[in-house]
PALUMDO-812529 format. One record per residue: x, y, z of N, C-alpha, C in turn; residue in one letter. Coordinates in pm, whole numbers, plus 50000, padded with zeros to 5 digits. Layout:
<recs>
XYZXYZXYZa ...
</recs>
This chain:
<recs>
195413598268289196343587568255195863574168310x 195103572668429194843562368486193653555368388x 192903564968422191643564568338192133557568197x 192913564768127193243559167995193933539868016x 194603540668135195453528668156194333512968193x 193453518268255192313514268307191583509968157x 191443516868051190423512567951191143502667885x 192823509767851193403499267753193553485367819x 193823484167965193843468368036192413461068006x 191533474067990190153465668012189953460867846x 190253466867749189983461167605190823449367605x 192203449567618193213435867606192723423267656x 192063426567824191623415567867190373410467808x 189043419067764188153415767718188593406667567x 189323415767494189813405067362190273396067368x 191123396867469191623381467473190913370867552x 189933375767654188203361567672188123359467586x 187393368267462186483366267353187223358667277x 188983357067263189543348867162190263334267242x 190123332267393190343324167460189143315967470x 188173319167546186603315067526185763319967438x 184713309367417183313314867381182673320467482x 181343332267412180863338567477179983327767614x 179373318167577178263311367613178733293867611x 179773296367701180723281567695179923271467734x 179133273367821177993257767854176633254767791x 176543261367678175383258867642175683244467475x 174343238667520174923224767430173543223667353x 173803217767233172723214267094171623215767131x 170093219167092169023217467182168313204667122x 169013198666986168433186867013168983170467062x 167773168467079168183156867181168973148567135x 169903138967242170703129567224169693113167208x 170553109667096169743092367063168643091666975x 167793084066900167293082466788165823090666811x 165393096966926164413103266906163393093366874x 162253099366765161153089466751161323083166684x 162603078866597162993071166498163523057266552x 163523046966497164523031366479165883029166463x 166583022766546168193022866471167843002366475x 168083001766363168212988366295169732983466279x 170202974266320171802967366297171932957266199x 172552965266086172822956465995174322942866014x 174282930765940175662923565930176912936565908x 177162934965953178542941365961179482941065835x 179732929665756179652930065638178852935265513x 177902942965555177082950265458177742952765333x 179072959065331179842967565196180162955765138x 180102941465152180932936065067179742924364986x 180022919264882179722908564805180782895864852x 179932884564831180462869564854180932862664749x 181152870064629181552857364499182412853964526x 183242840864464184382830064464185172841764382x 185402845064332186442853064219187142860864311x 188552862464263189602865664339189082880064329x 188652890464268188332907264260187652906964379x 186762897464387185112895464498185512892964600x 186872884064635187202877864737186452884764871x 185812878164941185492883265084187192891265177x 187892881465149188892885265256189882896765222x 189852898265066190742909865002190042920364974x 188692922565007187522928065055188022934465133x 187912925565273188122931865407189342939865451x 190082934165356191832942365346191452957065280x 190692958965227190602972965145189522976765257x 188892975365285187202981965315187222971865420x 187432974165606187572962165687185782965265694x 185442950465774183962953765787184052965365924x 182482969765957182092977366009181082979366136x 180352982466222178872986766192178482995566116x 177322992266071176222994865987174773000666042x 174423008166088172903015066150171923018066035x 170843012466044169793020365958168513028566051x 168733040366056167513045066136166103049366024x 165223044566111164013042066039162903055566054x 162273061566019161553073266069160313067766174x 159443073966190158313072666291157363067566221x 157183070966113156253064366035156523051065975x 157313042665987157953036665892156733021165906x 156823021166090156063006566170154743011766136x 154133021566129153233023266130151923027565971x 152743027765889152413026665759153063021465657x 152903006465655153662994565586153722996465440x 152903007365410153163008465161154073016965150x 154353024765282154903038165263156223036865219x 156643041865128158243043365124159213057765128x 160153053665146161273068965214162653069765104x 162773084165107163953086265079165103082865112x 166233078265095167453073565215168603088365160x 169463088965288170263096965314171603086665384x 172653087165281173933075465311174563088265383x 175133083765507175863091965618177193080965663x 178063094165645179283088765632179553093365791x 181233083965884181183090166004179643083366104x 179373073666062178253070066082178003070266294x 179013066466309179383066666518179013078266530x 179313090466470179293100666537178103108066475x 177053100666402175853107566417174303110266531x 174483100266555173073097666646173123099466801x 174233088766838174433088267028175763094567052x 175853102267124176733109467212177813099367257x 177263092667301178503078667397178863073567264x 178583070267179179443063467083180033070366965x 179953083466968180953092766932182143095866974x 183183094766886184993097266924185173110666994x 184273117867007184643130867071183343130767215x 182513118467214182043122567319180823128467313x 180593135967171179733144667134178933139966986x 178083138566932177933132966791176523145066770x 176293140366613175743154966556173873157666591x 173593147366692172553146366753171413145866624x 171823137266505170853137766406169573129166425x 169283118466536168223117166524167023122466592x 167673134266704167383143066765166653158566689x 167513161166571166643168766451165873165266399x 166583149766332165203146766227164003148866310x 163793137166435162483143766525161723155366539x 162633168566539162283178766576161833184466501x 162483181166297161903183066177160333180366149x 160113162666188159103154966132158643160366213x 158393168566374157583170866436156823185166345x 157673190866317157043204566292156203204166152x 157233192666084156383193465934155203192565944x 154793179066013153273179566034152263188166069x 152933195466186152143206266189151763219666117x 153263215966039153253234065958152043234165872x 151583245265821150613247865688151163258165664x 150673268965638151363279565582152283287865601x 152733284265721153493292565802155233297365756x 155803304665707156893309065682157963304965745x 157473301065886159043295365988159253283765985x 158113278565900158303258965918158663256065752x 158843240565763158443237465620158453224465612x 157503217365466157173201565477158633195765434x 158823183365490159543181565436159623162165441x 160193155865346159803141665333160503133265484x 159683123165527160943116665607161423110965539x 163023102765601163693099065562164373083065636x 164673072765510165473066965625166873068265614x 168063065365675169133070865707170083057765743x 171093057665630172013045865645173273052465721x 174133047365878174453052865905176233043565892x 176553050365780178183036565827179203044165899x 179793036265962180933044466053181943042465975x 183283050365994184453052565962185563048366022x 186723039465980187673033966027188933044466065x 188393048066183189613060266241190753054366289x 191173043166352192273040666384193043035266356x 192753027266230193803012366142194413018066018x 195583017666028196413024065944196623017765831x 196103016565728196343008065626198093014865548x 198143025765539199173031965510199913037365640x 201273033865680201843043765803201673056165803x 200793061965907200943074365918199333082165874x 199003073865797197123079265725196883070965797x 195203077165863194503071865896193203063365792x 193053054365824192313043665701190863053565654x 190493060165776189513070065719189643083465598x 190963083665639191283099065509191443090965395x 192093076965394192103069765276190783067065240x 190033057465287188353056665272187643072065186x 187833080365265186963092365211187413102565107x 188883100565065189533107865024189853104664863x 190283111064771190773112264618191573096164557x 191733089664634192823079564605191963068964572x 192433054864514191703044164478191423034264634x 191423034964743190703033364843189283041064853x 189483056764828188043061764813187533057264680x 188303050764544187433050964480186403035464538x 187603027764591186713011664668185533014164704x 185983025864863184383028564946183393030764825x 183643043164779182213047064718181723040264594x 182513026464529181513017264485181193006864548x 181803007664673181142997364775179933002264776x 179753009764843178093019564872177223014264747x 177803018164652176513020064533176783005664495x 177322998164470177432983364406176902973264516x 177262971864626177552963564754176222967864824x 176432978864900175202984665021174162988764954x 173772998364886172933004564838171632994564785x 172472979264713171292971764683170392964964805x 171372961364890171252955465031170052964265098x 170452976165071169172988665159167832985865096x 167462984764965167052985664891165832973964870x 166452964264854165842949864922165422947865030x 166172956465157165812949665303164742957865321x 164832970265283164082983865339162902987765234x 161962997965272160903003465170161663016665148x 162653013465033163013028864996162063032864836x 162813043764874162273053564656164093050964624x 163933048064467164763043764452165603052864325x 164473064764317165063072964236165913080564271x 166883087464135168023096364192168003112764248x 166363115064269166233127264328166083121164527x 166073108864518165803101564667166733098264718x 168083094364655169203092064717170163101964744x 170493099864858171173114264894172483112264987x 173453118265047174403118765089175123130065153x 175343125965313175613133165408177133130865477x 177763141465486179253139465596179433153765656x 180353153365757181193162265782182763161965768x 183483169565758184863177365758185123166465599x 185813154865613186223147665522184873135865459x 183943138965556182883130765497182013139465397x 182513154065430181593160765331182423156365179x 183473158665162184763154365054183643143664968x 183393127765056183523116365025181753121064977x 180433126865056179393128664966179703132564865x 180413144864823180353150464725181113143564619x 181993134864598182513127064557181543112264495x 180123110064563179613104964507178673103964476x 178143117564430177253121064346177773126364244x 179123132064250180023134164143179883123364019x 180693111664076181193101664056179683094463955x 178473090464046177433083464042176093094064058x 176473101963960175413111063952174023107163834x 173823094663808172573088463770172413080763906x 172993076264032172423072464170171963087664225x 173253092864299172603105464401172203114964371x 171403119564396170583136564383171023146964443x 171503144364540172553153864631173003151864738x 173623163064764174963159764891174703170964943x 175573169265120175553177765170176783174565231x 177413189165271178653184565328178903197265477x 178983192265579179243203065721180743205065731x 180933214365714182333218665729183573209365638x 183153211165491183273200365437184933200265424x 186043195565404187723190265374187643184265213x 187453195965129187633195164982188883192164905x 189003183064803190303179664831190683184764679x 192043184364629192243193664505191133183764402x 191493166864366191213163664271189353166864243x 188963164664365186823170664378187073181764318x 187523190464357187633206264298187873206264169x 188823201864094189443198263950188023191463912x 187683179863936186933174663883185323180863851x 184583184363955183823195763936183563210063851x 185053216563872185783223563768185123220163619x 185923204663590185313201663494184603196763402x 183533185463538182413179963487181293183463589x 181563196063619180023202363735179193206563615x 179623211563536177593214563470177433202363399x 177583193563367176783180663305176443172163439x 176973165363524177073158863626176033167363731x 176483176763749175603183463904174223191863844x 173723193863747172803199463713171753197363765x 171123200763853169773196363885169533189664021x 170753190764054170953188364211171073193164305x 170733189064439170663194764553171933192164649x 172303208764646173993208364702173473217964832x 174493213164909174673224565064175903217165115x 176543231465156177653229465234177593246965326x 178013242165433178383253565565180333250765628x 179913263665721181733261765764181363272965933x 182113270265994182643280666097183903288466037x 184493288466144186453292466174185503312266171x 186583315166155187333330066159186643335666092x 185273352966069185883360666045186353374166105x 185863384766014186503396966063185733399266212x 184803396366208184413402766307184123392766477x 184593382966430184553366266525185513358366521x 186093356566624187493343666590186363331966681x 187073321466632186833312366695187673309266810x 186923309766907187393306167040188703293467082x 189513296067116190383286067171190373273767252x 189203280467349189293267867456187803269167464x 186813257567468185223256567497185213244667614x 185383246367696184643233567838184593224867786x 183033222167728182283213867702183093203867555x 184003211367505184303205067417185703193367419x 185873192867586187233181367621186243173967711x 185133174267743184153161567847182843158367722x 183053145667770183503137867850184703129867768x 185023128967647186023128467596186983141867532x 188333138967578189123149667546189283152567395x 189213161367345189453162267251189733178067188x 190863178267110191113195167055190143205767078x 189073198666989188073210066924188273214566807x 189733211366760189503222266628189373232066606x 189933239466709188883249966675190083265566550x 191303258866467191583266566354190963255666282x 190443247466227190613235066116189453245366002x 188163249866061187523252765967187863267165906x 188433274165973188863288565906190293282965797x 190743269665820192283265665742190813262365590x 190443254465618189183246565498188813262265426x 188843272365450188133276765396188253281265240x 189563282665234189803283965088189433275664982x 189253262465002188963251664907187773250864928x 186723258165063185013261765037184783272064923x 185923282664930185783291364811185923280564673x 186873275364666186833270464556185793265864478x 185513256264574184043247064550183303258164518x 182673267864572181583280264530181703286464410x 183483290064394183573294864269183313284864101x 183733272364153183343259764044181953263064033x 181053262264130179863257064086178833270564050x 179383282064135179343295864075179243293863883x 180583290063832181103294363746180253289963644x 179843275063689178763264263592177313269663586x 176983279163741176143288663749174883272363782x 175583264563880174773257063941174183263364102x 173003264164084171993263764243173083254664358x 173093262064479173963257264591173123264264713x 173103259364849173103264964932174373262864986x 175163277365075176023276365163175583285165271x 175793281565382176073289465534177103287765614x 177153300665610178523302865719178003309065840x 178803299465952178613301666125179883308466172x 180193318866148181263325066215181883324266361x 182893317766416183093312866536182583298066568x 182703292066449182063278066443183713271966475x 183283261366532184513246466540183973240666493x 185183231466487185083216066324185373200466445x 183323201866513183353189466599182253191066554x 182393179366628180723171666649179583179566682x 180043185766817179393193866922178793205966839x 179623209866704178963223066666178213222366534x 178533204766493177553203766395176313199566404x 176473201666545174733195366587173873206666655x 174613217166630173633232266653172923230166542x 173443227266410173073230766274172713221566183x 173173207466226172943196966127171623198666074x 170353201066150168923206466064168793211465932x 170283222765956169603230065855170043219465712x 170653211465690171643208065596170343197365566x 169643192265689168743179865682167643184565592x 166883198765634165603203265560166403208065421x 167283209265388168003215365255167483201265108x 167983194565241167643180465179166823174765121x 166033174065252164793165465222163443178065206x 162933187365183162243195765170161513191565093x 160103195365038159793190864930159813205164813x 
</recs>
């Protein structure tokens, strides 16, 4: 009886670590924090907008829809050093919380210029090798997202920005009308639509996929990390994914829940140095509208990559185990 009393205390307590903590609570991204061997360039802050006199153009009714921003362009390693060369660009939404840690809302950001590095390092070296692969550099427009100004009580100006409504439809012809020429002119990009590309997480994945949807003679593809799909993307895909997405390069991933992994409750590392949830139900809630999306593009019998991280959270911190993979999906040749 003891014996028996002894095992069942010992399973309860063990299940409930494994669903209180992660196994391996202090271990953090292995790539590095900050631009790595790459450039971060500061654009005017006004980047998204046009200057005409006409009341549509207005600068200031502009700024009421779409406030200005920063603007980052990170440049690859090659960029100073071979002046004909030109690059693919990758528009990254959430732009704060890609590159530096300190200027991420959680403290934590997706350590992308820390991959790309670790990418361009290996490409060069790879040749035949099965574990590597070539893949183009890139340069990387990084805009941040207006998390705290409520244009509507109660929404945050970012779910409006990235989301189904005519605020997202503003942003994403800001990008392609406004920024995109601006990049284009300032920078040595390729300017074709297998070169332009588009990156987010949770609700930024929504807003890529939304504009290559949308402007699918601009983008070639999207990628979305733990993407927040919203009904009208789904509908719309539904029913203009095989003319529109044909021939494009899609990836999307997720954590949360399954059978055999919950996602952990509480992770250390994920309230320092800024506090913050973690998230850690948000991506097992997303997951049904990831089905969706699969089954749409299933149905059109369009090419997709998806991966699923079982026991994944919907931060920063855990999209920067993985942001790589979404990067070489990308840019590969």
């Amino acid at each position: 009886m003891k014996l028996r009393t002894v095992h069942f205390l010992t399973t309860v307590l063990t299940t409930a670590s494994s669903f209180l903590f992660p196994k391996d609570p202090f271990t953090q991204p292995h790539f590095a924090d900050g631009p790595g061997d790459g450039t971060l360039v500061y654009l005017d802050e006004d980047a998204l907008f046009r200057t005409s006199k006409t009341l549509v153009d207005n600068l200031a009714f502009q700024k009421f829809i779409l406030p200005s921003r920063p603007i980052r362009v990170w440049l690859p390693p090659s960029y100073r050093n071979q002046p004909t060369k030109r690059y693919p660009v990758i528009y990254c939404h959430d732009g704060q919380n890609a590159i530096n840690d300190e200027e991420s809302w959680t403290g934590h950001s997706w350590r992308l210029g820390g991959a790309l590095t670790d990418l361009i390092r290996r490409s060069k070296s790879c040749k035949d090798d099965k574990d590597c692969a070539k893949l183009r550099e890139p340069i990387v427009v990084l805009i941040d997202s207006i998390a705290e100004d409520f244009l509507v009580p109660g929404v945050r100006r970012r779910h409006l920005e990235y989301g189904d409504g005519p605020i997202g439809e503003a942003y994403t012809d800001a990008i392609v009308s406004n920024l995109k020429p601006r990049i284009d002119s300032q920078f040595r990009t390729l300017t074709g639509v297998n070169d332009t590309l588009s990156l987010g997480s949770s609700l930024g994945g929504q807003v890529s996929f939304s504009l290559f949807l949308k402007y699918p003679e601009v983008f070639g593809g999207a990628a979305g990390l733990s993407p927040c799909f919203q009904p009208k993307l789904l509908s719309d895909v539904a029913a203009e994914g095989a003319t529109k997405l044909r021939g494009k390069r899609i990836y999307m991933d997720n954590g949360g829940d399954s059978e055999d992994i919950r996602v952990p409750l509480l992770d250390p590392l994920d309230h320092l140095p800024n506090f913050n949830p973690g998230y850690f139900w948000l991506d097992t809630q997303l997951q049904p509208s990831i089905d969706a999306m699969r089954f749409a593009l299933n149905f059109h019998n369009l090419p997709f990559e998806y991966k699923r991280y079982p026991g994944g959270r919907h931060n920063e911190r855990e999209w920067a185990r993985r942001i790589d993979k979404a990067l070489l999906f990308l840019l590969k040749y």
